[in-house]
C-alpha positions as CSV (number, residue, x, y, z in Angstrom):
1,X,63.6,-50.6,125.3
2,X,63.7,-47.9,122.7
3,X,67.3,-48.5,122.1
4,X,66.6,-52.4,122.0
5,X,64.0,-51.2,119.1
6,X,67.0,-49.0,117.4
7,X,69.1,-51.5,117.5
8,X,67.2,-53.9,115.6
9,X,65.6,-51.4,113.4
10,X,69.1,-50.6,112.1
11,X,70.0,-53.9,111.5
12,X,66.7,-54.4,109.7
13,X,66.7,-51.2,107.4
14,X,70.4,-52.0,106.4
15,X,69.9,-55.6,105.2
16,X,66.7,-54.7,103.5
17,X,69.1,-52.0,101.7
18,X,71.7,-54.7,100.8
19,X,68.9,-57.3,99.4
20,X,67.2,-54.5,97.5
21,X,70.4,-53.4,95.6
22,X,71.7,-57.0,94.9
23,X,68.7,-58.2,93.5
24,X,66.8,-54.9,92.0
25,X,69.4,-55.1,89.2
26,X,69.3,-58.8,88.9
27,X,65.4,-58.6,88.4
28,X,65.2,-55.5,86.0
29,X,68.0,-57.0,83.7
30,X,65.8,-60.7,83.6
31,X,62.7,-58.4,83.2
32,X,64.4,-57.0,79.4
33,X,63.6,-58.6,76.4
34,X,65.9,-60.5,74.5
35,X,68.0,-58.3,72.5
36,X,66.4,-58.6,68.5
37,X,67.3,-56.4,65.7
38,X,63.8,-54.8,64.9
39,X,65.0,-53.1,61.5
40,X,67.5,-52.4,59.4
41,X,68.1,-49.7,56.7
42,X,70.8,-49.3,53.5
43,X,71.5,-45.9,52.7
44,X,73.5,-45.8,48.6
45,X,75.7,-42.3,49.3
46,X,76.9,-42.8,45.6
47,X,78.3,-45.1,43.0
48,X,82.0,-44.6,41.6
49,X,82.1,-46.1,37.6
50,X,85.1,-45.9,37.7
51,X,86.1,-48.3,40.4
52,X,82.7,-50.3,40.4
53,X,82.2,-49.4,44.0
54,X,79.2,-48.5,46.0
55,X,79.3,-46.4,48.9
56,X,76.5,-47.0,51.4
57,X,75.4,-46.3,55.0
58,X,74.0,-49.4,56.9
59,X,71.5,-48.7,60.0
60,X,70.2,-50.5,62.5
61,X,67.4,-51.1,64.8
62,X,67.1,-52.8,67.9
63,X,64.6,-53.5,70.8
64,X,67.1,-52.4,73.4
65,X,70.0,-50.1,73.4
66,X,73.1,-51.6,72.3
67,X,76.9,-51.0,72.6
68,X,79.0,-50.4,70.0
69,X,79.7,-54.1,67.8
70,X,80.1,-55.5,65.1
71,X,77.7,-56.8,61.8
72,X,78.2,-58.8,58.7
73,X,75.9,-58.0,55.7
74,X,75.7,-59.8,52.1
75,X,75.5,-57.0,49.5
76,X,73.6,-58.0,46.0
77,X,73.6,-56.4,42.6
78,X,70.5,-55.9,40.8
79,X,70.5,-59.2,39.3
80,X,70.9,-61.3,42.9
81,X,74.2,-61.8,42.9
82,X,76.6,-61.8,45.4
83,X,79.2,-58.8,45.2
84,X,80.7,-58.8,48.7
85,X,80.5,-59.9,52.2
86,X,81.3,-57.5,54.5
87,X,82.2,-57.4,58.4
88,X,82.2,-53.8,59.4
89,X,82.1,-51.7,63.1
90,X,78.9,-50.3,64.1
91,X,79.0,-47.0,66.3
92,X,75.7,-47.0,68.6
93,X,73.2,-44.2,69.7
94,X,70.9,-45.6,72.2
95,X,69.1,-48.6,70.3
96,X,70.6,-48.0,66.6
97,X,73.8,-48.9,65.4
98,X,75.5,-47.1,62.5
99,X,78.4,-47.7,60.3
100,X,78.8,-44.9,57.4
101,X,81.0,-45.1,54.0
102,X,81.1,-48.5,54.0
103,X,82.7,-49.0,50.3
104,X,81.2,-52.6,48.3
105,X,83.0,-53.8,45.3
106,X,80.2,-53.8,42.5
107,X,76.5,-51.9,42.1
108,X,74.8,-52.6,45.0
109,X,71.3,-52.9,44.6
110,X,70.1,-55.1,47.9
111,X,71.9,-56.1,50.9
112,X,71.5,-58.8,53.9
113,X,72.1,-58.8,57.8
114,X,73.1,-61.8,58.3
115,X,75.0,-61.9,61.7
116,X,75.3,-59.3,64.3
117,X,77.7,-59.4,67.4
118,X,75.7,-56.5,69.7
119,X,75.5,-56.5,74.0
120,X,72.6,-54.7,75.2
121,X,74.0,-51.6,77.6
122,X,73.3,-52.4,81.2
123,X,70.3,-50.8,82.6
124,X,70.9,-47.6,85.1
125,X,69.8,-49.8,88.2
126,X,73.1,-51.7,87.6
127,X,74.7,-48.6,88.7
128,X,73.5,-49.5,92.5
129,X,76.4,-52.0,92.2
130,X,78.6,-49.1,92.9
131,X,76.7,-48.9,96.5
132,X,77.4,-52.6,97.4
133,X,80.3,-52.3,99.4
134,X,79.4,-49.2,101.3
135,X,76.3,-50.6,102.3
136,X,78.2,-54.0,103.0
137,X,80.5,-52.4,105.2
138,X,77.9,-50.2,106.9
139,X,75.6,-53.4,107.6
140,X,78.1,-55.2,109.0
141,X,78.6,-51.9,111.3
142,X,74.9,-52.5,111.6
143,X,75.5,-56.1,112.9
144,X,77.9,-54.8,115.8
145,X,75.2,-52.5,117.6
146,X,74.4,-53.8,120.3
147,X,71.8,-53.7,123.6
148,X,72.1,-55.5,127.0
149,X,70.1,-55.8,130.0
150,X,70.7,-57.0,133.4
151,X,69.1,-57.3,136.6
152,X,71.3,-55.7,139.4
153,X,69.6,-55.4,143.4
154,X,65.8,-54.8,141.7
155,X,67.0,-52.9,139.3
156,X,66.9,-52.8,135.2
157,X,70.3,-51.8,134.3
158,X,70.2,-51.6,130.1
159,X,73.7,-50.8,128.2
160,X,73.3,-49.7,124.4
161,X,76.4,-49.6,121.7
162,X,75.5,-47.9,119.0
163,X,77.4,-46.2,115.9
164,X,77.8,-43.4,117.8
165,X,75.9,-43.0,121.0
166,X,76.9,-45.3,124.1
167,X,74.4,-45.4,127.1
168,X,73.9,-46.5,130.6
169,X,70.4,-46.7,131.9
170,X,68.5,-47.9,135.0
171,X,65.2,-48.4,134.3
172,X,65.2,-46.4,131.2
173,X,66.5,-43.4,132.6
174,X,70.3,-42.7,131.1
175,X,72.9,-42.4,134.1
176,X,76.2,-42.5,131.2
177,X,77.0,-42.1,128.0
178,X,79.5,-41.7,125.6
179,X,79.0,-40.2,121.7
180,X,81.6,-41.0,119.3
181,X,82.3,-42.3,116.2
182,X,85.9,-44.0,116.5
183,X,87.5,-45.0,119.8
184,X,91.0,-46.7,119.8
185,X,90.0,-48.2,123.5
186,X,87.0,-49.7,125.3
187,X,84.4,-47.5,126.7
188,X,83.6,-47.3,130.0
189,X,80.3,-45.7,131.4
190,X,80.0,-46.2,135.0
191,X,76.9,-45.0,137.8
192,X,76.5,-45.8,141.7
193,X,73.0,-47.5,143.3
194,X,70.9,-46.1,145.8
195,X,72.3,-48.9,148.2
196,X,76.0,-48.2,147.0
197,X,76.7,-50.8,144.2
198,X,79.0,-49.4,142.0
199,X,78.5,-50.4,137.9
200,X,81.0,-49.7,135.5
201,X,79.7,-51.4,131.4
202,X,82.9,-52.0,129.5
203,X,82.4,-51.8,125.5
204,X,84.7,-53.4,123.1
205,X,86.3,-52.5,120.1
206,X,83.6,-54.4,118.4
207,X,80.9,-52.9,120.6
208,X,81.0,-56.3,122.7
209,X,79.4,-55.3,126.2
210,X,80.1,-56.5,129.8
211,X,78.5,-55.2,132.7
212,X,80.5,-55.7,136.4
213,X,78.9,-54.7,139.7
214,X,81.1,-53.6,142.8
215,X,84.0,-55.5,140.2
216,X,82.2,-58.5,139.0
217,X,80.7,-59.9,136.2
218,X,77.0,-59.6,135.9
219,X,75.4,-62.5,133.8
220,X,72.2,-61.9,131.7
């Protein structure tokens, strides 16, 4: 009975693991805000009379760390007027975005975000994905554990194919077993009655069991 508990404790444990790490990601991402820029700031680094051209640094702020994107912004002289509209790259640290020496034909005097093309990063819980299919493969190792009982002359024969461990009880006390990992053919385990029956349990590749008594098949 303890390895019937085992059995389905692993299988429990393993696709609680699986659910957590598909959906804990899925949840945390839907739990972000929307991604808003919060505040942006235009920097002058120097004005060139000689070419009529502004040099400025353009900053931004959002709610969320951002990647690395791209921003237009309208740049005004003193008197309102449009001088240029730019498209530049932003370089991002954590939630601000930066683009440096961005050169504006004119005096610039006031500027305008008017579009920004930004992805907020993934969170660090998306990097469970990288566990998926480990823990895939491992529950559907989980799926192929297995635990049988029969009833042979009075007696509770139990067979248990594990991960590892491989047992043959009568009531609950182990007569066989076999621990490994990989086998490239069935396992046998095999113990004799008090009145002579001989019981050999036969595990498949796939930890399938069948149990025969004096050479045949015991049904459940």
């Amino acid at each position: 009975m303890q390895e019937k508990t085992k059995a389905l404790v692993h299988k429990l444990i393993w696709f609680g693991i699986l659910l957590l790490i598909i959906f804990i990601p899925i949840i945390a991402n839907t739990a972000q805000p929307q991604l808003e820029l919060v505040n942006d700031n235009c920097y002058i680094n120097d004005y060139y009379t000689y070419s009529d051209e502004t040099s400025v640094n353009i900053e931004l702020e959002f709610n969320r760390n951002v990647s690395s994107g791209y921003a237009t912004i309208r740049f005004y002289n003193s008197s309102n007027q449009l001088l240029e509209t730019k498209k530049e790259y932003f370089i991002s640290y954590d939630n601000i975005a930066e683009s440096k020496y961005i050169y504006v034909d004119g005096k610039v005097d006031s500027y305008q975000v008017i579009y920004y093309e930004f992805e907020p990063t993934i969170t660090p819980l998306f990097y469970l994905y990288y566990l998926l299919i480990p823990v895939i493969i491992i529950f559907i190792g989980s799926l192929l554990i297995s635990y049988k009982e029969y009833q042979v002359g009075g007696k509770t024969i139990s067979v248990y194919a594990g991960w590892y461990h491989h047992t043959l009880r009568i009531d609950s006390i182990k007569y066989d077993e076999h621990n490994t990992i990989v086998s490239h053919t069935p396992i046998k385990l095999s113990t004799t009655l008090d009145d002579g029956t001989k019981l050999e349990a036969t595990i498949s590749l796939t930890n399938r069991i069948t149990l025969k008594a004096n050479d045949k098949l015991v049904s459940l």
